[in-house]
C-alpha positions as CSV (number, residue, x, y, z in Angstrom):
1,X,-9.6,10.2,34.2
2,X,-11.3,6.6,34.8
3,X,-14.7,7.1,33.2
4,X,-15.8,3.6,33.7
5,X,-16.3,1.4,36.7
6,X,-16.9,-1.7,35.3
7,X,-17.2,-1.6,31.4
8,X,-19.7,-4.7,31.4
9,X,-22.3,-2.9,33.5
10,X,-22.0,0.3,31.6
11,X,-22.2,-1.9,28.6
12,X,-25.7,-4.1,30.1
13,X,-27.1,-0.4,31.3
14,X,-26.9,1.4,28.1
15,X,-28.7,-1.2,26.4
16,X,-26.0,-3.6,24.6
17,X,-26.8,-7.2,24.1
18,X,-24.9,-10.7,25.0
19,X,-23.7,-11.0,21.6
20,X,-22.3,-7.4,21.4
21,X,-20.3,-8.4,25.1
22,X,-19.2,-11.5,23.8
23,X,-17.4,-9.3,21.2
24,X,-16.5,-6.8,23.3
25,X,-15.0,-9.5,25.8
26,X,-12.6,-10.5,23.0
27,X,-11.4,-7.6,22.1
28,X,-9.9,-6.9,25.9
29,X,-8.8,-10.0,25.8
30,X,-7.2,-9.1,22.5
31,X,-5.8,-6.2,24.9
32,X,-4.1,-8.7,27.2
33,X,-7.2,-8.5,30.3
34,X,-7.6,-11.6,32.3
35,X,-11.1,-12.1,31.5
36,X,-12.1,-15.5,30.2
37,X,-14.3,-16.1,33.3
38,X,-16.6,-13.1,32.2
39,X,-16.3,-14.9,28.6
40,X,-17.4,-18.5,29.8
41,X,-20.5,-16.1,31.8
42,X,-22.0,-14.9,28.5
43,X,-20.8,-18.1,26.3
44,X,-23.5,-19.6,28.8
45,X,-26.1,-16.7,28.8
46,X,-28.7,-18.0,26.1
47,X,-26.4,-16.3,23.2
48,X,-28.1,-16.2,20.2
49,X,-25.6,-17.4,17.8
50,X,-26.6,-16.5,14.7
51,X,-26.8,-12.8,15.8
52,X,-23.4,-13.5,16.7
53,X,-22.1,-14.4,13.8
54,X,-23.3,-11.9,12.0
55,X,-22.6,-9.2,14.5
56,X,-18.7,-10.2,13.8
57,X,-19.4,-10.1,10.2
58,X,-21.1,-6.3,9.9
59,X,-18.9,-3.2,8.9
60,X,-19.6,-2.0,12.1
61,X,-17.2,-4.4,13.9
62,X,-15.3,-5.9,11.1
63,X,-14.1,-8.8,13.9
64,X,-14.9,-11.9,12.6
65,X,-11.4,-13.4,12.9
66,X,-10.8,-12.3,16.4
67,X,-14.1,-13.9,17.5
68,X,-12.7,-16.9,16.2
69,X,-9.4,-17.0,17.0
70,X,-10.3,-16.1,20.8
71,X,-13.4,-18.5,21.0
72,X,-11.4,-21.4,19.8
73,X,-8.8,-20.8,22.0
74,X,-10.0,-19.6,25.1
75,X,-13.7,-21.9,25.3
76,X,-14.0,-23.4,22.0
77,X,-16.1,-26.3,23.8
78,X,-19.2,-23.7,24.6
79,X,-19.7,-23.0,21.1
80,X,-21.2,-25.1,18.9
81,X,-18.7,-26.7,16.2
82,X,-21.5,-25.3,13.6
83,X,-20.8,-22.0,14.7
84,X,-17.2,-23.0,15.1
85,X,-16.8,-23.9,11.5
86,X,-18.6,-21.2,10.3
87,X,-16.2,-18.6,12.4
88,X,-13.4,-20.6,11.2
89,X,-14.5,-20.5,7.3
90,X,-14.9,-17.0,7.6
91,X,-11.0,-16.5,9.0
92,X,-9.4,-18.5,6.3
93,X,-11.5,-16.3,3.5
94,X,-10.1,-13.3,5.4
95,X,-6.5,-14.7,5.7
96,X,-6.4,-15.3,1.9
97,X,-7.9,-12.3,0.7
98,X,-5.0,-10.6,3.2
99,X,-2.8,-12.4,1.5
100,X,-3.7,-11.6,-1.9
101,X,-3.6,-7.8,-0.9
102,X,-0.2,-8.2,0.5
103,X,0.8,-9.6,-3.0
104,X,-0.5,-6.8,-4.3
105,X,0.8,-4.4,-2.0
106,X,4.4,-5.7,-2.3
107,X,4.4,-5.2,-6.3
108,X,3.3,-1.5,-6.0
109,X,5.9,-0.7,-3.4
110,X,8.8,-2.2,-5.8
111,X,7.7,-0.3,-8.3
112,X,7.8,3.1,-6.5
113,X,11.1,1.8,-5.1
114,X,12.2,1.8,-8.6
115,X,10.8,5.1,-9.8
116,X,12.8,6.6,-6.2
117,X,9.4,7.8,-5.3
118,X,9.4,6.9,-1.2
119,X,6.3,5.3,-0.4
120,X,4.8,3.8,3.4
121,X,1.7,1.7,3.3
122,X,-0.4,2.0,6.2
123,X,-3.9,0.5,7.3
124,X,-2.7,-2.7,5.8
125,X,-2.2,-6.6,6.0
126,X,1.8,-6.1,6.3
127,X,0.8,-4.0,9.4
128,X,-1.8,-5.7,10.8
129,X,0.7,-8.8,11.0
130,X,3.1,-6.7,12.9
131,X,0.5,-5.7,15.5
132,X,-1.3,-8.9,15.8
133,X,1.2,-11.6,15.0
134,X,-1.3,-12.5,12.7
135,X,-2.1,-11.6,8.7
136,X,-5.5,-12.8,9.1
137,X,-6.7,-10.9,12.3
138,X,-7.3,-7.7,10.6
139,X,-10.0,-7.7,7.9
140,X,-8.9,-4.9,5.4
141,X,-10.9,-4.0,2.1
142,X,-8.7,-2.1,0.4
143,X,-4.6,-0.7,0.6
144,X,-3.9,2.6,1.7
145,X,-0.2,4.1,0.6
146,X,0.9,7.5,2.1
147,X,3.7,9.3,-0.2
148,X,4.8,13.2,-0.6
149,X,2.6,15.5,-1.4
150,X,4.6,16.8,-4.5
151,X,4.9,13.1,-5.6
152,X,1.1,12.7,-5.6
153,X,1.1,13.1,-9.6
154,X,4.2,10.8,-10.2
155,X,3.0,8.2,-8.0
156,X,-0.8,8.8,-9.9
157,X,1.7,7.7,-13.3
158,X,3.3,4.4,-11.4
159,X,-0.6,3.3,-10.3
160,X,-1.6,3.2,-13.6
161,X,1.3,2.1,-15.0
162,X,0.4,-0.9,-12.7
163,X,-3.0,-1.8,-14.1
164,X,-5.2,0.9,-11.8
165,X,-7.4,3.4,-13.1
166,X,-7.9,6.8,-11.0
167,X,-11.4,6.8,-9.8
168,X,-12.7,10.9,-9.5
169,X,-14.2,11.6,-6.3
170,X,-15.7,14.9,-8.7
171,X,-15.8,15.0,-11.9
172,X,-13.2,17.5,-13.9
173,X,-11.4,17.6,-10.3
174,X,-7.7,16.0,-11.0
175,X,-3.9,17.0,-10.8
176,X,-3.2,20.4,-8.7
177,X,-6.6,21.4,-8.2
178,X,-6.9,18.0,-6.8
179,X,-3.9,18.1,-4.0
180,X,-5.9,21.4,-2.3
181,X,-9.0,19.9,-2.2
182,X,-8.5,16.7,-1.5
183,X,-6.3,14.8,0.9
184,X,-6.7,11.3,-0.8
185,X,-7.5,10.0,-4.1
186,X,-8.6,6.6,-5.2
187,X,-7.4,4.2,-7.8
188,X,-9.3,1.0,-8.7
189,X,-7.9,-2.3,-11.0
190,X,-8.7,-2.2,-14.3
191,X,-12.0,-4.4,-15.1
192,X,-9.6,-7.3,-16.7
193,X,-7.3,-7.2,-14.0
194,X,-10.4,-7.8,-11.7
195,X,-11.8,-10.2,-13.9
196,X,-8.6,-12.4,-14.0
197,X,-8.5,-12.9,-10.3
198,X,-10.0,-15.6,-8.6
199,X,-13.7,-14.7,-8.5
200,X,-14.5,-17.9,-6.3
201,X,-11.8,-15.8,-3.8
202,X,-13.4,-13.2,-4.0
203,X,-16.7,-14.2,-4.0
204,X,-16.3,-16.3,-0.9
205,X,-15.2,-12.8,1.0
206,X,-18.1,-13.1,4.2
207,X,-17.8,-9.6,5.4
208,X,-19.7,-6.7,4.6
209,X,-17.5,-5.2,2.5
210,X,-18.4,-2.3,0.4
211,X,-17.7,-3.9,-3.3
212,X,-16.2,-1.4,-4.7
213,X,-13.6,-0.8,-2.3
214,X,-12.3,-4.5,-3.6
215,X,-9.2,-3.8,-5.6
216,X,-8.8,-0.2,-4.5
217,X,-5.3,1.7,-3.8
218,X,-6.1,5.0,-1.8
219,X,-3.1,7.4,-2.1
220,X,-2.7,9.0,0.7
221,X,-0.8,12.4,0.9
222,X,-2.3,13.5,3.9
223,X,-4.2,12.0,6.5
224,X,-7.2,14.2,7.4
225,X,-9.6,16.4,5.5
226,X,-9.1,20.2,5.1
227,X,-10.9,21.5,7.8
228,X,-8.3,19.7,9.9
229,X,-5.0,21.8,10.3
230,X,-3.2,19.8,12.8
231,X,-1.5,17.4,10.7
232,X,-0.4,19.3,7.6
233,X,2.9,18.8,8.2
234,X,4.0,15.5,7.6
235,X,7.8,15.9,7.0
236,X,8.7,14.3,10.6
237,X,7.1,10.9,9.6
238,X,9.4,10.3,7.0
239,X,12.2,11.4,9.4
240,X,11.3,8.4,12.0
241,X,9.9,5.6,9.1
242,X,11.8,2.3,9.8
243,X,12.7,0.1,7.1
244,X,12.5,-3.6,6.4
245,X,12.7,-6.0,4.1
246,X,10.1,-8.6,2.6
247,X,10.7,-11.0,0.2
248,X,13.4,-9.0,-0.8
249,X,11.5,-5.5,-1.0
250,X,12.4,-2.6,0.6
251,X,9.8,-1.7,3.0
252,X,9.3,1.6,5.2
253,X,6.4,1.8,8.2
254,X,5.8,4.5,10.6
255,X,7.8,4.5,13.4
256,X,5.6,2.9,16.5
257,X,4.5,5.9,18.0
258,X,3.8,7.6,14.9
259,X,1.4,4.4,14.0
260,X,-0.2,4.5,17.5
261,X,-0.7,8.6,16.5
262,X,-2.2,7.6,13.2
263,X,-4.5,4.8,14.3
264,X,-5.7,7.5,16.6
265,X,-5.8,10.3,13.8
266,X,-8.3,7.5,12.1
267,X,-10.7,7.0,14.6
268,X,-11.1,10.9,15.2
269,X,-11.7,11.2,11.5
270,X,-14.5,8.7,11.3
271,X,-15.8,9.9,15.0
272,X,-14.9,6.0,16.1
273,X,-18.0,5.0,14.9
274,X,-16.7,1.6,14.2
275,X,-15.2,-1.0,16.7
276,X,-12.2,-2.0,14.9
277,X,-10.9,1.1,14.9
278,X,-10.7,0.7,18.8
279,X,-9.2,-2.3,18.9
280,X,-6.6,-1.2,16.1
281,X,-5.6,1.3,18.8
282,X,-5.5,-1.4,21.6
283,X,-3.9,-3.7,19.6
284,X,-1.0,-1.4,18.8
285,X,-0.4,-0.3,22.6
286,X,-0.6,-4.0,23.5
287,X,1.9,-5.0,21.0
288,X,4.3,-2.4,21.2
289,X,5.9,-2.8,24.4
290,X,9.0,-0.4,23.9
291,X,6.7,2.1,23.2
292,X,8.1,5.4,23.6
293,X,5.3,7.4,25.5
294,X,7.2,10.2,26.2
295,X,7.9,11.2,22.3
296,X,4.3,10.0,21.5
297,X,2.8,12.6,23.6
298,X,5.7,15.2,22.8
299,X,4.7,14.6,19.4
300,X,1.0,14.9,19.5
301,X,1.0,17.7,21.3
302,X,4.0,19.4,18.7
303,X,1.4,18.5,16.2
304,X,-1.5,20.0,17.8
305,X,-2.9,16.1,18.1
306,X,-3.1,15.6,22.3
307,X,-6.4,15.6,22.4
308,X,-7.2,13.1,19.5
309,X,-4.6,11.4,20.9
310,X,-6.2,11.7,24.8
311,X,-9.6,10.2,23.3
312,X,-7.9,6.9,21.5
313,X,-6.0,6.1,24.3
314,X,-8.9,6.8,27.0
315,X,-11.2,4.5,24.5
316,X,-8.7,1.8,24.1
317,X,-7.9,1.6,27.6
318,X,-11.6,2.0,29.2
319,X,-13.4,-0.4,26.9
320,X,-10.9,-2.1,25.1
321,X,-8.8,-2.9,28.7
322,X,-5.4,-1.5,26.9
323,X,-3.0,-1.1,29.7
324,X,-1.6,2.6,30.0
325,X,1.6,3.9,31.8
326,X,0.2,5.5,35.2
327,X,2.8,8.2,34.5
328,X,1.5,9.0,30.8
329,X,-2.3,9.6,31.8
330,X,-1.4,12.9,33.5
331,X,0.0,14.5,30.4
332,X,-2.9,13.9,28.4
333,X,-5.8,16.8,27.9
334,X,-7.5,17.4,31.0
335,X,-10.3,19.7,29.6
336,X,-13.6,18.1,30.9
337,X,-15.2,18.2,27.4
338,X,-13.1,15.7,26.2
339,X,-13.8,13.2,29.1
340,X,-17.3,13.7,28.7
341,X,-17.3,13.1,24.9
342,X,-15.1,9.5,25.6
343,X,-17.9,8.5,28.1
344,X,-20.5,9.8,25.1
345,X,-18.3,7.8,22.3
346,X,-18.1,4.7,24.4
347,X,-21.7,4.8,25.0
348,X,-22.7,4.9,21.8
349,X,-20.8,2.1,20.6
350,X,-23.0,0.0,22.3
351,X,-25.6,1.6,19.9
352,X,-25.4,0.1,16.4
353,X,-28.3,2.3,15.4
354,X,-26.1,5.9,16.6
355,X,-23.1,4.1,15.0
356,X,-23.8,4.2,11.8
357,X,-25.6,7.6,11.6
358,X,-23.7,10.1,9.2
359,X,-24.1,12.9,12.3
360,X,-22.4,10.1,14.4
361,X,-19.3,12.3,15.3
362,X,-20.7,15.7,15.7
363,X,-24.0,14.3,18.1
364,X,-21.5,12.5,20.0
365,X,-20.7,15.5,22.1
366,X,-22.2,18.2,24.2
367,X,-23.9,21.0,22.4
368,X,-20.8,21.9,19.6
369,X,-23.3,21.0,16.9
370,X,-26.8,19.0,16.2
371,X,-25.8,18.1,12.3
372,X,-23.3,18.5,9.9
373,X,-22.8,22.1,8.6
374,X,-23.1,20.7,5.0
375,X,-22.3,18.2,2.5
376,X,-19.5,20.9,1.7
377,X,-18.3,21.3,5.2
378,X,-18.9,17.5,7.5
379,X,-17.9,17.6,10.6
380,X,-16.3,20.9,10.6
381,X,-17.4,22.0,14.0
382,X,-16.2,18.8,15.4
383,X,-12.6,19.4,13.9
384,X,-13.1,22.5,15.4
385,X,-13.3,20.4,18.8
386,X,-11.5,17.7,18.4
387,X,-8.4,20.2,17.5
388,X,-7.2,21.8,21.5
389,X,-4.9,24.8,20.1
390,X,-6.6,28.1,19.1
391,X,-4.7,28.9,16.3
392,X,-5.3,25.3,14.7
393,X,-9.0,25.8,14.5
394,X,-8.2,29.8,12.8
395,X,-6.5,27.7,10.5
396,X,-9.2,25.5,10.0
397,X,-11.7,28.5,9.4
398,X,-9.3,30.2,6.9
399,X,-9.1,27.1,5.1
400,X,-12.6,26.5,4.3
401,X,-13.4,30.5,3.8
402,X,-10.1,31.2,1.8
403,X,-9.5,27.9,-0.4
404,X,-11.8,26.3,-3.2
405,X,-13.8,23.1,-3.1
406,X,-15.7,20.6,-4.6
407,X,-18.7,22.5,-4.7
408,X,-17.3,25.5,-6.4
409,X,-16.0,23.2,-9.4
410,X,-19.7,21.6,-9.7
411,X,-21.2,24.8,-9.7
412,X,-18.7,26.2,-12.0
413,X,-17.6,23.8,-14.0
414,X,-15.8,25.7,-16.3
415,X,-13.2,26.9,-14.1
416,X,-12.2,23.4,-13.2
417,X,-8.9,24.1,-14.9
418,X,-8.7,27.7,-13.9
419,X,-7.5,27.1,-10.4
420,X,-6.5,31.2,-9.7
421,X,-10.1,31.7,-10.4
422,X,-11.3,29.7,-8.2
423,X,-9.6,30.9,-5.2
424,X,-10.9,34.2,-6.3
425,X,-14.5,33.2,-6.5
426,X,-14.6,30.7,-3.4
427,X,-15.5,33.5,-0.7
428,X,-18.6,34.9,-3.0
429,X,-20.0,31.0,-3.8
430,X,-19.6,30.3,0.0
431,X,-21.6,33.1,0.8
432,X,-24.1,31.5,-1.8
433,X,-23.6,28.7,0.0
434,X,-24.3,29.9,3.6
435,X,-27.5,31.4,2.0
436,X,-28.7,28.5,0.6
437,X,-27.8,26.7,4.2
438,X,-29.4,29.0,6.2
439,X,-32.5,29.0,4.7
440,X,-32.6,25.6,3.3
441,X,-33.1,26.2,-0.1
């Protein structure tokens, strides 16, 4: 299932430039590859450095502090100490404002621990430490917290108990109603809370991060949207959480392979349009030795996951140089449509301008779609795809012609609180819907 000869001349033929192969060098060598010598090559290849640095810096790569950490200890004497101190200034920002989130992190998980409402941060600083042996390695803008889905509304009381206020993702759209639409909701700190922080700290943040995802708590009770159906059932997670300790708190995490699952879950869901999640998914198989492969891929495909699963691992391993089991490869999905959409994704990462396009995910693949259905439905014939079992994608198509949406409460309003209604008058305002879609009105 090699797709890739040599990932450096599929890199220089689909158009990628030194700077974007310098970063891409790190990363394998993130992985554990043997490659400084190809490292030292483009270090000496008339790099522009400013494009460098501010390649690391985008939100496209979000890998400012890997640059650093593997330029200044793998060549640091063919970089300039300008560019040096500028990579290194940007690391200790990102290793404080980790820290800051970890602080933050810790207080909301005592509190649920004292409300008995279980609670497993993902996504975060406490995990990017585990799988990099390093807080500061992982730039992360916000904290993500997964917990029951019939604790969503209890753990909505503890968040603001804590200082957050719920940010609507649609107006009027809160509390049951919520839950079935939604899979996530967001929380934001209160504008004193914000304001009696360190601004300098923040301030001095060089990344491109979206401001107001500073301060934000997503709550997490499931981990894709609805026109997903393969992980609805969450109840084995909490099953094979491990538990630690920090400072005295109680802390669960996913079990390994359920992390490595998740991490590819991610990327699917944003079409790994963005480098780090690829070397998040590296990073984990690299770190996690004792890695179970047998249960990850019994549990991927229990969860209708392999081949979500099949295109993280063939991505991490490929580009990223992530070493995989020889034993493991032949269990994964074989169905030439997903091999060719790896070779497309891996491509196009090479691509800033295809990255960052909102039809990213759906044009990354052969003839399943050209754009995305709608604002009401994105990426729905790509979950369609991305999902191997026939009965997961009828579930997916029941779902979006049998339960209510955004949409329906913004075009009525007035039922935002009458949530039997709504399921009654979905399958009319799709129709609407569809008409208005077909001939773009």
């Amino acid at each position: 299932m090699s797709m890739m000869s040599n990932v450096y001349r599929t890199a220089e033929e689909s158009g990628a430039s030194v700077e974007e192969l310098i970063i891409l060098c790190c990363i394998r060598l993130q992985a554990g590859t043997h490659e400084v010598n190809q490292l030292e090559k483009l270090l000496q290849s008339g790099v522009d450095w400013e494009a460098l640095v501010r390649l690391a810096r985008a939100w496209y790569f979000y890998l400012g502090p890997l640059l650093y950490q593997q330029l200044c200890t793998r060549c640091p004497t063919l970089v300039p100490p300008a560019v040096l101190e500028q990579l290194h200034s940007d690391y200790q920002s990102n290793a404080e404002h980790n820290k800051m989130l970890i602080r933050d992190l810790l207080t909301i998980v005592e509190r649920f621990n004292r409300e008995g409402i279980p609670i497993i941060p993902y996504k975060d600083p406490l995990s990017a430490h585990s799988a990099y042996g390093n807080v500061a390695l992982r730039v992360c803008t916000d904290l993500d917290v997964f917990v029951r889905e019939n604790d969503v509304e209890l753990a909505s009381h503890v968040l603001k108990a804590l200082g957050y206020t719920r940010v609507p993702r649609v107006d009027a759209i809160e509390g049951e109603l919520e839950v079935a639409i939604f899979y996530e909701c967001d929380f934001a700190k209160n504008p004193a809370e914000l304001h009696a922080r360190d601004d300098q700290e923040l301030a001095a943040l060089p990344f491109d991060f979206e401001n107001d995802r500073i301060g934000k708590v997503e709550l997490h009770w499931n981990f894709l949207p609805r026109q997903w159906s393969v992980t609805r059932n969450n109840t084995s997670l909490w099953e094979r959480a491990k538990t630690f300790l920090i400072d005295g708190t109680r802390v669960c995490s996913f079990s390994p392979e359920d992390a490595l699952l998740l991490a590819c879950i991610h990327g699917a869901k944003h079409g790994w349009q963005w480098w780090n999640l690829l070397n998040d998914v590296a990073t984990l198989i690299t770190a996690n030795t004792d890695l179970n492969w047998n249960q990850l891929v019994t549990i991927a495909r229990q969860r209708g996951c392999l081949r979500i699963l099949t295109v993280g691992l063939l991505l991490a391993n490929e580009v990223a140089g992530a070493p995989l089991p020889e034993d493991i490869i032949p269990r994964l999905d074989h169905d030439p449509r997903t091999c060719a959409y790896v070779e497309r994704v891996a491509l196009r990462l090479y691509h800033r301008e295809a990255a960052w396009h909102p039809d990213f995910a759906e044009n990354a693949f052969d003839g399943l779609a050209e754009t995305t259905f709608n604002r009401d439905f994105p990426g729905l014939r790509y979950a369609l795809f991305m999902q191997e079992r026939a009965r997961d994608k009828c579930r997916s198509l029941l779902r979006v012609m049998l339960l209510p949406n955004h949409q329906d409460v913004k075009m009525l309003p007035a039922f935002a609180s009458r949530k039997k209604m709504l399921y009654l008058l979905h399958p009319a305002l799709l129709m609407i819907w569809l008409l208005l879609y077909r001939f773009k009105l």
